[in-house]
NUBA-832441 format. One record per residue: residue in three letters; z, x, y of N, C-alpha, C in turn; residue number from 1. Coordinates in nm, 3 decimals, decimal comma, padded with zeros to 5 digits, always signed. Layout:
ALA:Z:X:Y:Z:X:Y:Z:X:Y:NUM
...
//
This chain:
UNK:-02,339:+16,240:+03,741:-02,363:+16,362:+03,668:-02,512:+16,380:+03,641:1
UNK:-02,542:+16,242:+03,591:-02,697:+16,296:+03,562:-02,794:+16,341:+03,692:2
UNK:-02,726:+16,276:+03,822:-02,808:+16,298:+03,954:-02,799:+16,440:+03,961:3
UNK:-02,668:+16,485:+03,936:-02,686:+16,629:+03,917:-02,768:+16,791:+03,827:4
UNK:-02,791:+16,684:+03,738:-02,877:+16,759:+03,630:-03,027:+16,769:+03,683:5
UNK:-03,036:+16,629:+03,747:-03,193:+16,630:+03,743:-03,283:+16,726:+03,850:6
UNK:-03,157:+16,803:+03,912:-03,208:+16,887:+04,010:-03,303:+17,026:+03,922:7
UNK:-03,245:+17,034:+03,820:-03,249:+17,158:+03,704:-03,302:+17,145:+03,617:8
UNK:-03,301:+17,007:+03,543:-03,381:+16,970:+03,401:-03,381:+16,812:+03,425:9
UNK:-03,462:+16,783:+03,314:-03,506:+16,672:+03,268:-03,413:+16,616:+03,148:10
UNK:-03,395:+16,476:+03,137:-03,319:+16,478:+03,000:-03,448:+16,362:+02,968:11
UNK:-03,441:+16,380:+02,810:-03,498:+16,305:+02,740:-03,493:+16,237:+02,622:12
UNK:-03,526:+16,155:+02,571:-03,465:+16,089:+02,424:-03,570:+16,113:+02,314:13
UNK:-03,531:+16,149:+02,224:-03,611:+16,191:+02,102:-03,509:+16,103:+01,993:14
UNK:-03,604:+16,146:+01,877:-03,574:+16,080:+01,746:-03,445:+16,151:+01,688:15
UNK:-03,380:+16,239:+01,721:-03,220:+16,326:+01,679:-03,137:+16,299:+01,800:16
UNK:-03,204:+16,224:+01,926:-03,087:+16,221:+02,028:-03,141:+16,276:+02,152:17
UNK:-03,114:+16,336:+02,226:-03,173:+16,391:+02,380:-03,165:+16,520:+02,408:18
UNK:-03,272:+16,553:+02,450:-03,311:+16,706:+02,459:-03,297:+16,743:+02,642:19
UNK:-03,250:+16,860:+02,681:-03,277:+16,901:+02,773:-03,342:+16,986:+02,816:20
UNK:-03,478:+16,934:+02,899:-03,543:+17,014:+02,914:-03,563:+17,106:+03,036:21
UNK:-03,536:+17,212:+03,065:-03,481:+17,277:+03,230:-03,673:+17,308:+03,291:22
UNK:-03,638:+17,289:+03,433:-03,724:+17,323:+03,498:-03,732:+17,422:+03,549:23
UNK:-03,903:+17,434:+03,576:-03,911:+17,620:+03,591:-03,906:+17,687:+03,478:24
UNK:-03,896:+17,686:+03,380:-03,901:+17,799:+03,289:-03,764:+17,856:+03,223:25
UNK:-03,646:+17,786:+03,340:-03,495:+17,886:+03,305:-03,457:+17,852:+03,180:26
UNK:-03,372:+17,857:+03,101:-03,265:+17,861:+02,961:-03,197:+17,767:+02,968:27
UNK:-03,116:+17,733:+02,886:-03,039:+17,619:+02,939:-02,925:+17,698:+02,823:28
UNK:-02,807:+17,729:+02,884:-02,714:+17,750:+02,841:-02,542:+17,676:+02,777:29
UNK:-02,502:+17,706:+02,667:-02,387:+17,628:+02,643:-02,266:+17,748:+02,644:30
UNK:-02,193:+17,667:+02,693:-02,027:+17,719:+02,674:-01,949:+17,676:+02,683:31
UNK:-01,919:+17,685:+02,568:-01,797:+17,664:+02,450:-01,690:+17,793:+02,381:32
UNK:-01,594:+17,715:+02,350:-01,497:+17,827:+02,295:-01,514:+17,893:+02,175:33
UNK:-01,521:+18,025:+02,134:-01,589:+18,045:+02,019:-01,504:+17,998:+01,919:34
UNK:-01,520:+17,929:+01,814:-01,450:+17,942:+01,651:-01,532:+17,993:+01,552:35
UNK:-01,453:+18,036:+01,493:-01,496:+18,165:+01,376:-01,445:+18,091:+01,244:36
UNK:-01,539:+18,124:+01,151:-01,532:+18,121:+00,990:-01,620:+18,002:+00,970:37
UNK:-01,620:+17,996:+00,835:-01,659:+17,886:+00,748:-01,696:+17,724:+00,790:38
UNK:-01,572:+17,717:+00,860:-01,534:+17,610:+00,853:-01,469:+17,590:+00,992:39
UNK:-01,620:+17,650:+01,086:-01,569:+17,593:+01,283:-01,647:+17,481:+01,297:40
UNK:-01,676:+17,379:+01,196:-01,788:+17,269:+01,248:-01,615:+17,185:+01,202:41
UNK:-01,551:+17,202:+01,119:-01,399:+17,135:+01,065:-01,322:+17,115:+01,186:42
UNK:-01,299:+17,270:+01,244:-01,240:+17,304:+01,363:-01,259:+17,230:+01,504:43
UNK:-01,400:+17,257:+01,523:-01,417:+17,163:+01,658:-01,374:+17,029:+01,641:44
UNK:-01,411:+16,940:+01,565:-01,400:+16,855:+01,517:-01,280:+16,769:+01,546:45
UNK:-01,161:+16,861:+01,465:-01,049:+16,843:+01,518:-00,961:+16,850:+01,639:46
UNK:-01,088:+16,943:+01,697:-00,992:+17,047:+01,850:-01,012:+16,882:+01,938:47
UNK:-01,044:+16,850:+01,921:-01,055:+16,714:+02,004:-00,906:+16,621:+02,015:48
UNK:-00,839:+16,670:+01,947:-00,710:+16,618:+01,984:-00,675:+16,495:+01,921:49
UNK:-00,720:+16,402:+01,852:-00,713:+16,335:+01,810:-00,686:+16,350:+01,642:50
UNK:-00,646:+16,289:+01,585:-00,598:+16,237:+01,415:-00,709:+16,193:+01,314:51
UNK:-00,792:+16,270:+01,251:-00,899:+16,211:+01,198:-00,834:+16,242:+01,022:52
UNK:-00,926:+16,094:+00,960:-00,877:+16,095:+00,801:-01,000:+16,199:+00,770:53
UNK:-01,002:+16,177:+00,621:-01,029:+16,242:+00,519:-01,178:+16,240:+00,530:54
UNK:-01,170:+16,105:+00,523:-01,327:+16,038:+00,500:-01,406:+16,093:+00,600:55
UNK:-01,349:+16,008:+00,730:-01,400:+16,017:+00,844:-01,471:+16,179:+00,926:56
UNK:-01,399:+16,285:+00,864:-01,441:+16,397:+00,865:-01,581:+16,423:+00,787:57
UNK:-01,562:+16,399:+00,642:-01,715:+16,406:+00,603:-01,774:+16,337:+00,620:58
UNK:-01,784:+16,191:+00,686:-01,914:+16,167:+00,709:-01,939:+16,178:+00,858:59
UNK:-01,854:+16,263:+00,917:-01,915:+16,329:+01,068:-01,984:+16,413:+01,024:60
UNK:-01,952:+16,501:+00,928:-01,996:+16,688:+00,863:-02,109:+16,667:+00,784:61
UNK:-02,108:+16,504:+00,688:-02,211:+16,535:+00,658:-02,182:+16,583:+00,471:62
UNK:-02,076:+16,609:+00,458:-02,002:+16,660:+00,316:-01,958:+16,580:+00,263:63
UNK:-01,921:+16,634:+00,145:-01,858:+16,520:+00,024:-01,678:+16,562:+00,107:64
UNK:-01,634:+16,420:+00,029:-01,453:+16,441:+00,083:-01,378:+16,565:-00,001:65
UNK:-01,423:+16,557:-00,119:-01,328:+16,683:-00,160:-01,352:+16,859:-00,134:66
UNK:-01,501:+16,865:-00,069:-01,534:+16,969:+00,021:-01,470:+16,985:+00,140:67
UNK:-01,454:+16,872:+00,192:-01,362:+16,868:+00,326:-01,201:+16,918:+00,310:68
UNK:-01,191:+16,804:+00,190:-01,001:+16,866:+00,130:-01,014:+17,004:+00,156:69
UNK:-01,095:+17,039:+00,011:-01,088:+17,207:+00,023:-01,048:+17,293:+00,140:70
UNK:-01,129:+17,257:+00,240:-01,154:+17,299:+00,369:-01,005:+17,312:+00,436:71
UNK:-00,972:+17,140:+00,449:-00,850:+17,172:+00,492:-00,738:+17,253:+00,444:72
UNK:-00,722:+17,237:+00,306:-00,617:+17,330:+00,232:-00,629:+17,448:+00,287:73
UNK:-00,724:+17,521:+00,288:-00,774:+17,642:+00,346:-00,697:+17,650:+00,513:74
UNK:-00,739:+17,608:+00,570:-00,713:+17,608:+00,717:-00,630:+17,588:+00,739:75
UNK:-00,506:+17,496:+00,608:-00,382:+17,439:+00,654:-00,295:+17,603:+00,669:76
UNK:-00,338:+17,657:+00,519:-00,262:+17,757:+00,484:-00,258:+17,842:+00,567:77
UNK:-00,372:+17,850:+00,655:-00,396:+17,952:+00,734:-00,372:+17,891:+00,880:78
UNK:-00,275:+17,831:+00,926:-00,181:+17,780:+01,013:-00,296:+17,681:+01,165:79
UNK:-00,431:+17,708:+01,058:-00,555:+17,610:+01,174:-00,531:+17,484:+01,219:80
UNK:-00,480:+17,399:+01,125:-00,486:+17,283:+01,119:-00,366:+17,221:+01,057:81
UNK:-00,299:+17,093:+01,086:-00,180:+17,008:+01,010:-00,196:+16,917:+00,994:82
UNK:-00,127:+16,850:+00,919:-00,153:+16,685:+00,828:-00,024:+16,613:+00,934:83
UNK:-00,039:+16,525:+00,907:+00,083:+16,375:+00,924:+00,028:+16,296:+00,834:84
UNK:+00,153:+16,194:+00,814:+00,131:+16,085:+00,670:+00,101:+16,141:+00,571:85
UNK:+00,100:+16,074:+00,467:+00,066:+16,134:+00,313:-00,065:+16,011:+00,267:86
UNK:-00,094:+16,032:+00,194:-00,191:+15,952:+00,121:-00,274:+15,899:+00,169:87
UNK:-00,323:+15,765:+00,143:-00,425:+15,725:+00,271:-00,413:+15,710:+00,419:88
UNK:-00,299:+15,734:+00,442:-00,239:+15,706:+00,583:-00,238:+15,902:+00,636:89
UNK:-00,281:+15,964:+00,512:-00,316:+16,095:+00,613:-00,416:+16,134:+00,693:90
UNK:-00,343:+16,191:+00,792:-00,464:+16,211:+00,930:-00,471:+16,370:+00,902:91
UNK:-00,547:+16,429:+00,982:-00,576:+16,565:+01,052:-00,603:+16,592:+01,199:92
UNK:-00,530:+16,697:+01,256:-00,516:+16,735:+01,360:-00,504:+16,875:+01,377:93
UNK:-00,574:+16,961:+01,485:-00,548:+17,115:+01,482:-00,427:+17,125:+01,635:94
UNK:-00,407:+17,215:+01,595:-00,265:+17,251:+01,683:-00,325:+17,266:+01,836:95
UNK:-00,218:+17,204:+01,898:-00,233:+17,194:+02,096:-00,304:+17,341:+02,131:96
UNK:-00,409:+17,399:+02,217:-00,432:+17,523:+02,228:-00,340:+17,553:+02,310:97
UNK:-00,305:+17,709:+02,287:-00,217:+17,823:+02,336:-00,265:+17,866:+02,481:98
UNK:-00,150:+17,881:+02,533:-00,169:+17,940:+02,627:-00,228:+17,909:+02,759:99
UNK:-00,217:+17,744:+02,804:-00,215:+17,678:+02,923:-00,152:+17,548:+02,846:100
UNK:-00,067:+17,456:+02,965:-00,052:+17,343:+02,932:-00,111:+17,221:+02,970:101
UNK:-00,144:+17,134:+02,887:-00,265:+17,017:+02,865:-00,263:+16,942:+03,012:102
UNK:-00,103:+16,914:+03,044:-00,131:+16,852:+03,213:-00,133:+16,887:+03,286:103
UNK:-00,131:+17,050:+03,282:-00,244:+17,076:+03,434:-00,384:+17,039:+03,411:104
UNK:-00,434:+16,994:+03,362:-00,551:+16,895:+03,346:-00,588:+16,839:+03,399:105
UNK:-00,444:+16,740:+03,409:-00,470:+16,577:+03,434:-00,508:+16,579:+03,637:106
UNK:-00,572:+16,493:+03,685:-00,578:+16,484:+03,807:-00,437:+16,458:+03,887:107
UNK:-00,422:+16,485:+03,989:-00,281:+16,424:+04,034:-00,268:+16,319:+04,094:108
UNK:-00,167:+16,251:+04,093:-00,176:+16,100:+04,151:-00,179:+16,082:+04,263:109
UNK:-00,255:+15,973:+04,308:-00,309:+15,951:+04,471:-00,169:+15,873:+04,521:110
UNK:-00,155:+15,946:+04,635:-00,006:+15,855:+04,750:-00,069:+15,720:+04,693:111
UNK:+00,121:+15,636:+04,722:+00,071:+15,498:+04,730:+00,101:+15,477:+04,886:112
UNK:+00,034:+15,364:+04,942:+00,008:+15,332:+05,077:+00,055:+15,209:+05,108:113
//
């Protein structure tokens, strides 16, 4: 991948992590799916498919935990996001996206020989 980049930009390491820097002058563009409101740094977060606690959310975000609660209550109500387990054993997860299914994804399996 990176052999591929380097046709276009440069990558580099700085003190926040690695910057890309494009050659020639062009832009360097991102795309991503848009999320909307308050609380799409919560969202992405979760869209990752995976079960994240309480904690573990704010100190990705950067927030106190009961800012995060908040957050979720919010998002729960509003059908963004769902819990499993109760108490410390609760996770967070946002719902499978709509409207393709996850294993057409997956690569298909090579003949066996």
């Amino acid at each position: 991948m990176r052999s591929l980049i380097g046709r276009f930009a440069q990558i580099e390491a700085s003190a926040r992590g690695f910057v890309l820097k494009p050659h020639e002058g062009r832009a360097v563009v991102v795309l991503a799916p848009p999320i909307d409101g308050e609380q799409a740094s919560l969202v992405a977060l979760l869209s990752d498919g995976a079960a994240w606690s309480t904690s573990a959310l704010s100190l990705a975000l950067g927030a106190s935990q009961r800012t995060v609660q908040r957050a979720l209550a919010e998002l729960e109500a509003a059908g963004r996001v769902r819990s499993i387990g109760r108490a410390r054993a609760q996770r967070w997860l946002a719902p499978p996206l709509a409207g393709f299914t996850t294993i057409l994804l997956l690569p298909a399996a090579l003949p066996i020989e």
